[in-house]
C-alpha positions in Angstrom: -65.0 -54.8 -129.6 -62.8 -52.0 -131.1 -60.5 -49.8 -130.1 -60.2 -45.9 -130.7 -57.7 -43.5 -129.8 -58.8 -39.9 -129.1 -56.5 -37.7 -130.6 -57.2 -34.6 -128.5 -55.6 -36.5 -125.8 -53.1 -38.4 -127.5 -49.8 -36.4 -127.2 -47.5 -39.8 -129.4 -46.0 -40.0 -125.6 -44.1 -37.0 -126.8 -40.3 -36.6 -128.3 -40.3 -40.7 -127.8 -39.5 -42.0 -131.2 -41.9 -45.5 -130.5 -44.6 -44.4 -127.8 -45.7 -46.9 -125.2 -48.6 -48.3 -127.1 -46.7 -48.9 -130.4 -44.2 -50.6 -128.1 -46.4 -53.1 -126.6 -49.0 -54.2 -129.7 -48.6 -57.8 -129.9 -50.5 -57.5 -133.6 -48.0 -54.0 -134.8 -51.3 -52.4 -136.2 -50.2 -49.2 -134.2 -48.3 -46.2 -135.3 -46.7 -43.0 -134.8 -47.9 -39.9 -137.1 -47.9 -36.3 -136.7 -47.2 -36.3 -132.9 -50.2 -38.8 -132.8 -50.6 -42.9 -132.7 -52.9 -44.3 -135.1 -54.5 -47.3 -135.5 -53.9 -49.0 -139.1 -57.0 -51.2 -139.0 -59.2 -51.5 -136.1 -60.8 -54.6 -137.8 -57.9 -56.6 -137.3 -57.2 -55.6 -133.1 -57.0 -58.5 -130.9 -58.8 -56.9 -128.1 -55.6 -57.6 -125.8 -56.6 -54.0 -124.1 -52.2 -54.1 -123.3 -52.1 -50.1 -125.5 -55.0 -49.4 -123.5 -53.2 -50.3 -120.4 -49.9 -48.8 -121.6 -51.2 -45.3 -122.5 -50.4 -42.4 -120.1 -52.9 -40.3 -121.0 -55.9 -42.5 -121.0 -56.1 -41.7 -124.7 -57.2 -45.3 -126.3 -60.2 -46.9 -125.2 -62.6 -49.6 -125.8 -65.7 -50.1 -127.3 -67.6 -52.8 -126.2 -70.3 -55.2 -127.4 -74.0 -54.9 -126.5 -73.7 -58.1 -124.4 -71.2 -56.8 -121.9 -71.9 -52.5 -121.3 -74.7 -51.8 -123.4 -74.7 -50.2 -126.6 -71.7 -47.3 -127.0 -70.3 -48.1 -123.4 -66.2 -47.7 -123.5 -63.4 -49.4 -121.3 -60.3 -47.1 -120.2 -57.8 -47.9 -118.0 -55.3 -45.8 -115.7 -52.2 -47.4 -114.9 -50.3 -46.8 -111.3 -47.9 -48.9 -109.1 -49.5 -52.1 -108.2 -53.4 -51.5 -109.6 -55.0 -50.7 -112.8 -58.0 -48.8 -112.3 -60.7 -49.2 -115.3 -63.6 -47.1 -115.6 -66.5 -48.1 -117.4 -68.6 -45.5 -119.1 -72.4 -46.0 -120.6 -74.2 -44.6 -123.3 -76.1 -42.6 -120.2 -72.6 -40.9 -118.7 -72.9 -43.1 -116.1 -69.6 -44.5 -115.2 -68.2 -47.6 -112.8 -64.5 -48.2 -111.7 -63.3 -51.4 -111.1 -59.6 -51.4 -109.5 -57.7 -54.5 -109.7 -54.4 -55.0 -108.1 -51.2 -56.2 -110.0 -47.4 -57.3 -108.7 -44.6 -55.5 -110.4 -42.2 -58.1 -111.5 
């Protein structure tokens, strides 16, 4: 899996001098530059989705292998009080939402 951050949505969670997703990167491979996050090396991403989870503008997602979506499908997620909502895109457009429900501690 890898993860890719679409830069015509990314907005580096504005004036914020660490955005969200920098913030929560257990492996620090993300970064702020030009008004943008950036990832240094996809290669070395631990697939934790938690910057995919974190991002308010449902800039990052995630590739995923063959085995699981199909070939090009990508994982978002929207974040809201008490669920996460992921939606599943394939090759095809077609898309699936899963919505799971969380506890804010």
């Amino acid at each position: 899996m890898t993860v890719r951050i679409d830069s015509s949505r990314c907005n580096g969670c504005g004036r914020t001098k660490e955005p969200r997703c920098v913030r929560v990167c257990p492996g620090n491979l993300l970064y702020k530059s030009n008004s943008k996050c950036v990832i240094r090396d996809p290669g070395d991403c631990w697939d934790c989705a938690a910057c995919i989870k974190e991002c308010p503008r449902q800039a990052i997602e995630m590739f995923l292998p063959v085995q699981i979506g199909g070939r090009g499908s990508t994982l978002q997620a929207k974040t809201a009080k008490g669920r996460i909502t992921w939606r599943l895109t394939k090759p095809d457009g077609q898309e699936e939402l899963f919505e799971i429900q969380t506890q804010n501690i």
